[in-house]
N, C-alpha and C positions, 0 to 999 in steps of 0.2 A: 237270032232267036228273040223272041217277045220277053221285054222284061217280064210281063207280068204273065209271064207263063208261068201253072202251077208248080212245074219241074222244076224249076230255080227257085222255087219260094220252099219246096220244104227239101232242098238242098243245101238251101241256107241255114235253116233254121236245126236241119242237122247237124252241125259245124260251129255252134253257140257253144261257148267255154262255162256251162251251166254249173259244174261237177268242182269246180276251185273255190267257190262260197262257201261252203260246208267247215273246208277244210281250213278257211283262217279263223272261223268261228271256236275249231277246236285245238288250234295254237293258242289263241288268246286266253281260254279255260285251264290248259295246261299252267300259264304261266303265273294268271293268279293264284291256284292252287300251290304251287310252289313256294313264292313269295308270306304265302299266309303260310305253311307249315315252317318256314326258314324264321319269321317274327316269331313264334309258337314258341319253338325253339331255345330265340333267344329270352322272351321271359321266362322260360322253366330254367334256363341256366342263371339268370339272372335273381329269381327268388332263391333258390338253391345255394349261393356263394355269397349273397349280400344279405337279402330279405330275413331270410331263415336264419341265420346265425345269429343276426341281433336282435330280432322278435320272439325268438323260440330256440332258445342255449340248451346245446344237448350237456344232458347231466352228469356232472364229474363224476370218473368213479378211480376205486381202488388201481385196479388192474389193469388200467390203460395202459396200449402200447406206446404212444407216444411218450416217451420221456420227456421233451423240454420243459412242460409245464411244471413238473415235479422238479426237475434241477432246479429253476430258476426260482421255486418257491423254499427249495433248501438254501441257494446260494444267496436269497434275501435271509433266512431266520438266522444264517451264519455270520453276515455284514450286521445286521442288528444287533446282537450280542457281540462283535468284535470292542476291543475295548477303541476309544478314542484318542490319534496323536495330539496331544498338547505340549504348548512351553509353558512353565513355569516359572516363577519370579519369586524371590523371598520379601517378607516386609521388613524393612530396614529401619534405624531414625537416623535420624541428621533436620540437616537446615534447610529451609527453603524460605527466600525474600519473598515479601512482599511486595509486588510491583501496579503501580498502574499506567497503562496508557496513554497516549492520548497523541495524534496530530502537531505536527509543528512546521516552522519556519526558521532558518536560518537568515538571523538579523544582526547585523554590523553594530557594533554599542557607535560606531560614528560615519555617517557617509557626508564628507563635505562635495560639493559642487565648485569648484573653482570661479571664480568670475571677476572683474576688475573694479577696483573701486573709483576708477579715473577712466576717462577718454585717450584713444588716440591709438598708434598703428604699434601690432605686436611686432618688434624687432626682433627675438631673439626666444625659441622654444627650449628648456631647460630641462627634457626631460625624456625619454625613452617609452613608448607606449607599455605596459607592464611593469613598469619599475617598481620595486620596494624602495621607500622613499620613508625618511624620518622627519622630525618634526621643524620647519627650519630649510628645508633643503630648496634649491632655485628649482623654480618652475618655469617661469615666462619672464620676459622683460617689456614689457611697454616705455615706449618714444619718450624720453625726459627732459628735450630740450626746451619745450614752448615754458616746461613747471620752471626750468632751472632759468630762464628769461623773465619769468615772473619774480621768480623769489627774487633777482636783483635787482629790479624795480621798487617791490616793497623795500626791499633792505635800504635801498637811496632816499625814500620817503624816509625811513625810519630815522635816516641821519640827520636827514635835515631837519625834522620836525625835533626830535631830541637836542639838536643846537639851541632852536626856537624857545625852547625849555629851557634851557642853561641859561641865556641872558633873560628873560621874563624873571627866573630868580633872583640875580644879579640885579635887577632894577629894583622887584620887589624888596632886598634887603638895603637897596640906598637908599627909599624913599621911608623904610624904618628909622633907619637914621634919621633922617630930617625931619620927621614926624618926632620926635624925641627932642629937636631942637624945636620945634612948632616954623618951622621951614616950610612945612608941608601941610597941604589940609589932609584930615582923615580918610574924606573921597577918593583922592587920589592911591592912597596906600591900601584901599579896600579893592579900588579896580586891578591894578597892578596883583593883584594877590587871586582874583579871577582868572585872570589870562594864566597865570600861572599852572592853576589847574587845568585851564582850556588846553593846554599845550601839553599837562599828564595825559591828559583822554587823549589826544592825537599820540602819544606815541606808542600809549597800549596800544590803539588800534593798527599802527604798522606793526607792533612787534605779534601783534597775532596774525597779520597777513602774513609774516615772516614765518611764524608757526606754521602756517597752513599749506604754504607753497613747498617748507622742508616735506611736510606730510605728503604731499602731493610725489613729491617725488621720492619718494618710501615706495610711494605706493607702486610707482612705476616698477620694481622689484617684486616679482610675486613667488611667495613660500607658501610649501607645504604648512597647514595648522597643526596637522597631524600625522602620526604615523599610519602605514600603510600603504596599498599599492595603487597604482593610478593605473588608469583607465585605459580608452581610447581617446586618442587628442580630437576635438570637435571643432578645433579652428584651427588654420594653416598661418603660419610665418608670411608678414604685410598685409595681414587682413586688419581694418578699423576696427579697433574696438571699443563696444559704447559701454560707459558706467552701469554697473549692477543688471546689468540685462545680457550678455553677448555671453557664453558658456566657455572654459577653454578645456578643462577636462574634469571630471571626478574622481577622488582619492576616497577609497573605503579602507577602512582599519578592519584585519583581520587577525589580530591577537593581539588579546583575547578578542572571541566572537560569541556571541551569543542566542539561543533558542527560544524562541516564544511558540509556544504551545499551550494546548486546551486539555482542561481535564473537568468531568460534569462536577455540578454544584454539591453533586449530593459528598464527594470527596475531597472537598476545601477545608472540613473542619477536621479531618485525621491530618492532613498535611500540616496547617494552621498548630496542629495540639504539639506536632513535632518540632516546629521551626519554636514555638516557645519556651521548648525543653531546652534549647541550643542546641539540635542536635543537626551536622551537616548532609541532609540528605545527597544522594549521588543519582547521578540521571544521565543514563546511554542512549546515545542516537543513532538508530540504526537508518538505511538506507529504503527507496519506496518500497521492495519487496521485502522489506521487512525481516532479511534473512542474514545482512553482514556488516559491522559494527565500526561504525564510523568515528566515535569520539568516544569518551567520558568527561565527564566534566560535576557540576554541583547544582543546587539550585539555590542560585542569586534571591529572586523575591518574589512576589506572588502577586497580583492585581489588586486595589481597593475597590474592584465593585464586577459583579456577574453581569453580563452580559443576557437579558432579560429575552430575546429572541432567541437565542440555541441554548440558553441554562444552563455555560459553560463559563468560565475564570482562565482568562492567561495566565500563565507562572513562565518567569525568566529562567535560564539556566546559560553557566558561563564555561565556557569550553576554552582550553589555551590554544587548539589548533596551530602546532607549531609545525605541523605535517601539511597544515591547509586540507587536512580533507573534508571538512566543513566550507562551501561555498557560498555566498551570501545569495539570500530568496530562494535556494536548496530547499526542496520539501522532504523531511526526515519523520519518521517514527520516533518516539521519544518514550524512553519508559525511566517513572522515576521507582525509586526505591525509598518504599516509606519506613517499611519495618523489617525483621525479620524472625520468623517462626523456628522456634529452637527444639530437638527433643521432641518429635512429633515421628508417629510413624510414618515411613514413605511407601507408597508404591507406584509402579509406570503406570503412566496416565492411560495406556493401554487395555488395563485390565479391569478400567471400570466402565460399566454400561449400565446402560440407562433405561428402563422401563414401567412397568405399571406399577411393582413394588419401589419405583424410586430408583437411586443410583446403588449397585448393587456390582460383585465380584463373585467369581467362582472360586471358592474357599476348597483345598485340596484336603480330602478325611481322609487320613493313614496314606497311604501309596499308590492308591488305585479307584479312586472314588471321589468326584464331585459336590460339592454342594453349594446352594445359593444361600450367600451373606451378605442383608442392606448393609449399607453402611452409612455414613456421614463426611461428605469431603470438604475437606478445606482450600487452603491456598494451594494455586496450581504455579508452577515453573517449567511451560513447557512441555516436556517429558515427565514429568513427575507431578505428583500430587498428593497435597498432607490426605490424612482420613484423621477425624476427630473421632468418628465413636465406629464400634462396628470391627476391628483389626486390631491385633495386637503385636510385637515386634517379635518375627520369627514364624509366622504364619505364612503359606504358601497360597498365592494367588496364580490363574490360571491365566497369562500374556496372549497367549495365541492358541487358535483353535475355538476360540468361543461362539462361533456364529454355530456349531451344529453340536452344543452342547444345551443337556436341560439336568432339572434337579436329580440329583444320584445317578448321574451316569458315571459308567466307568472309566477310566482313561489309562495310558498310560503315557511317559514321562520322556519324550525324545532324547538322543544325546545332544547335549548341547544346551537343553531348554529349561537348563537351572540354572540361575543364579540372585541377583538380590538388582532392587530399585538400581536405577545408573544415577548416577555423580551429574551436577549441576549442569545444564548443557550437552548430554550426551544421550544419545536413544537407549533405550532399552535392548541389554545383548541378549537378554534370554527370548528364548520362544519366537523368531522374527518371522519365520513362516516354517509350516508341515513340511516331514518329507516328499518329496516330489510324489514315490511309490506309494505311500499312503493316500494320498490326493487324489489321486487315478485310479487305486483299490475302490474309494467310497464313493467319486463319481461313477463308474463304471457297474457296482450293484446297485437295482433299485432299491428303494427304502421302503423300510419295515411296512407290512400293510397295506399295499398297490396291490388289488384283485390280479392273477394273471390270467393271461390272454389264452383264448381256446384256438386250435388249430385254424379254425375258417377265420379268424382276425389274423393270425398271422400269412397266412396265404395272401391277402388282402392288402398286408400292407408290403411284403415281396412284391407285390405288381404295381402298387401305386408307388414304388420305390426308383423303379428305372423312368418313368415318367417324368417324376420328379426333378432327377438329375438332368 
C-alpha cells in the first residue's frame, strides 16, 4: 500500500493518545489544592495554641473548671505566710585579740657558709650531711704538712737570729764598761747599741712568722662557728682547696629562728605605742593556706625605716622552734597580736550582712518575728566579731537562713539553732544550715506574687518539655 494513501493517514491520526493531557493537568490542581488547605491548616492551629494565648488571654473567672491555676495560687499565698526556718545565735561578751597580718619569711638569726682560710687538699670530711652540730665541732681537715714545714723554718730563723741578739747585748754591755774607763770612744758604744736593736726587729719578725705558720695550721682544722645543722657537703674528700673562695658546706642555726615579715605603715605607730609600754607582744605563724599553726613565738624588733615602694616596715619575731617546724626561707602567714578587747559584746561573724543601710543583723522580736538592726562592728577573730554600737548582751541574732529573710518577717526557730557566739577559734554551732524538708518545702512553691500560668502556657510548655530532654 501507498504510504501516502489517505487510509493510513486518518488511521493514524485515529490512534493519537490525545485524551492523557487533560488528565495530568488535573492531577496537578488536585495536589496544589491539597497542599494549600494542609498550610491553612497549620496556621489556624498555629494562631490557636501559640498566637492567641499570648496576644489575647482569655479572661480569668470565678468558676473555671480547671483547678491548677487556683491550687497553685492557694499553694503560693500558703508558702508566703509560712513562717521562715532560721538558726539563731545569742549575743554573748568576752574577749576577742586584736591581730594584724601581714606576710612573712622564715629567716636563720645565722647562716655561715663554710670555706678555708688557707690553701691546699681536703684530707679529711668531718661531718654527716644533715647533722645537728654545736659550736666548736670538726668539720673538715686540710693538708698541714707544707704549714708544719714552714713553722720549723721560721722557728730556726727565730733561734738563730735570737742568739744574734744575745751576744750583740753581751758586747754592747762590755763596750759600757770600757767607755766608763774612756777605753772606748762613744761611737763605738752608740753603734754596738744599734745592732742591738737591729737584731730585736729580726727576732719579732720570726717570732710573728712563727705566729703565723702555728695559725696556719689552726687553720687547717675547720669548726663549726655556730650552732646548727649543716647542709649538703659541696666538696668531696682530695679536692684542692683555694683560700676564701672553694665552699665546703653551710651550717644554718635553727634555734632560735626567726620571722621577718611586713605590716602597712599606717600600723607601725599602735605596734611602736605598745613595744614602749613594755609590753611582750606574741605572734603565730601559720602555714601558706593559712589554715594550721606552725609556731608561736614574740616579737623581737621592728625596722628603723618604711620601705618607701610598697609603704610597708619589717618587724622581726623570734620563735624557739625546737620541733623545727619552722624551715629557713619557708613563706608563713604571720599574725601579730597587738591588743586585746575585753567586755565587748560577741556575735558569729555569720550573722552580720552588709548592705545599703551598712553592716546590719537580723535582730529576733519576741519568738517569732524579725527585724533589721544596723549596727557597728569591731574587731573580728575569725568566727566572731565585737559590735560596738547597735547589740546588747542577750539579744538574739538570726545565723542562718538570712539570704530569704526581710524586715518583719516571721520565722520560726529550728531545733538545734539556738545557742550563743562560739569561743575563740571555733565556728558557730548554732543555725549551720535549714532543714533539709524546709528547703525543699520553699524551693518547690513559687514565691508570693508570680502571675500564674493560663491553660494554653501550660499545654505549651508539656510539649516543648520532651523536646527539650
Amino acid at each position: 500500500m501507498n504510504e501516502q494513501s489517505p487510509v493510513r493517514t486518518e488511521t493514524a491520526r485515529e490512534f493519537r493518545p490525545t485524551p492523557k493531557a487533560p488528565t495530568r493537568r488535573r492531577s496537578r490542581a488536585g495536589t496544589w489544592i491539597i497542599l494549600i488547605l494542609l498550610l491553612a491548616g497549620a496556621g489556624a492551629a498555629g494562631y490557636k495554641f501559640y498566637l492567641a494565648p499570648r496576644f489575647f488571654p482569655a479572661p480569668k473567672t470565678e468558676g473555671t473548671t480547671d483547678g491548677a491555676p487556683a491550687r497553685g495560687k492557694g499553694a503560693r499565698g500558703r508558702s508566703g505566710d509560712m513562717p521562715q526556718a532560721v538558726g539563731i545565735a545569742t549575743v554573748s561578751t568576752g574577749e576577742i585579740p586584736v591581730v594584724l597580718s601581714g606576710l612573712g619569711t622564715v629567716t636563720p638569726l645565722a647562716t655561715v657558709t663554710i670555706q678555708s682560710q688557707i690553701s691546699g687538699y681536703l684530707m679529711e670530711i668531718g661531718f654527716r650531711e644533715g647533722q645537728t652540730v654545736k659550736k666548736g665541732d670538726f668539720l673538715a681537715q686540710i693538708d698541714p704538712r707544707i704549714y708544719e714545714a714552714q713553722l720549723a723554718q721560721y722557728q730556726g730563723q727565730l733561734a738563730r737570729d735570737q742568739a744574734l741578739l744575745q751576744n750583740s747585748k753581751l758586747d754592747l754591755a762590755r763596750f759600757q764598761r770600757l767607755s766608763l774607763q774612756d777605753s772606748i770612744s762613744k761611737q763605738n758604744v752608740d753603734t754596738q747599741g744599734a745592732l742591738v736593736k737591729q737584731n730585736e726587729g729580726t727576732v719579732a719578725i720570726d717570732q710573728a712568722q712563727v705566729d703565723q705558720q702555728k695559725l696556719n695550721i689552726a687553720y687547717t682544722r675547720i669548726v663549726s662557728p655556730v650552732d646548727g645543722r649543716v647542709g649538703l657537703r659541696q666538696i668531696d674528700q682530695g679536692n684542692y682547696v683555694t683560700a676564701a673562695s672553694t665552699n665546703i658546706v653551710v651550717v644554718t642555726q635553727l634555734h632560735p629562728i626567726s620571722v621577718v615579715f611586713t605590716l602597712p605603715e599606717d600600723d607601725v605607730a599602735r605596734v611602736m605605742r605598745r613595744l614602749r609600754s613594755g609590753a611582750k607582744l606574741g605572734v603565730t605563724a601559720y602555714d601558706r593556706g593559712d589554715a594550721n599553726v606552725l609556731a608561736t613565738g614574740t616579737l623581737d624588733t621592728v625596722d628603723n625605716q618604711i620601705d618607701t615602694t610598697t609603704g610597708t616596715v619589717k618587724l622581726r619575731a623570734l620563735f624557739e622552734n625546737k620541733d623545727e617546724s619552722l624551715f629557713p626561707n619557708q613563706f608563713v602567714n604571720a599574725k601579730l597580736i597587738v591588743d586585746t578587747v575585753r567586755d565587748t559584746p560577741i556575735v558569729p561573724t555569720a550573722a552580720i550582712l552588709r548592705g545599703t543601710p551598712g553592716a546590719y543583723v537580723y535582730l529576733l522580736d519576741g519568738d517569732d518575728k524579725v527585724v533589721v538592726r544596723p549596727i557597728t562592728p569591731g574587731e573580728a577573730d575569725g568566727s566572731r566579731t565585737a559590735v560596738t554600737k547597735g547589740l546588747a548582751v542577750g539579744d538574739r541574732v538570726v545565723v542562718d537562713g538570712t539570704d530569704r529573710l526581710r524586715d518583719g518577717a516571721k520565722v520560726r526557730v529550728t531545733e538545734g539553732g539556738k545557742g550563743q557566739a562560739p569561743p575563740p577559734g571555733e565556728a558557730a554551732a548554732a543555725g549551720q544550715a535549714a532543714p533539709a524538708t524546709d528547703a525543699a518545702a520553699t524551693t518547690s512553691t513559687p514565691a508570693a506574687g508570680t502571675p500564674p500560668e493560663n491553660p494554653s502556657q501550660k499545654r505549651e510548655r508539656r510539649r516543648e518539655r520532651p523536646a527539650a530532654q
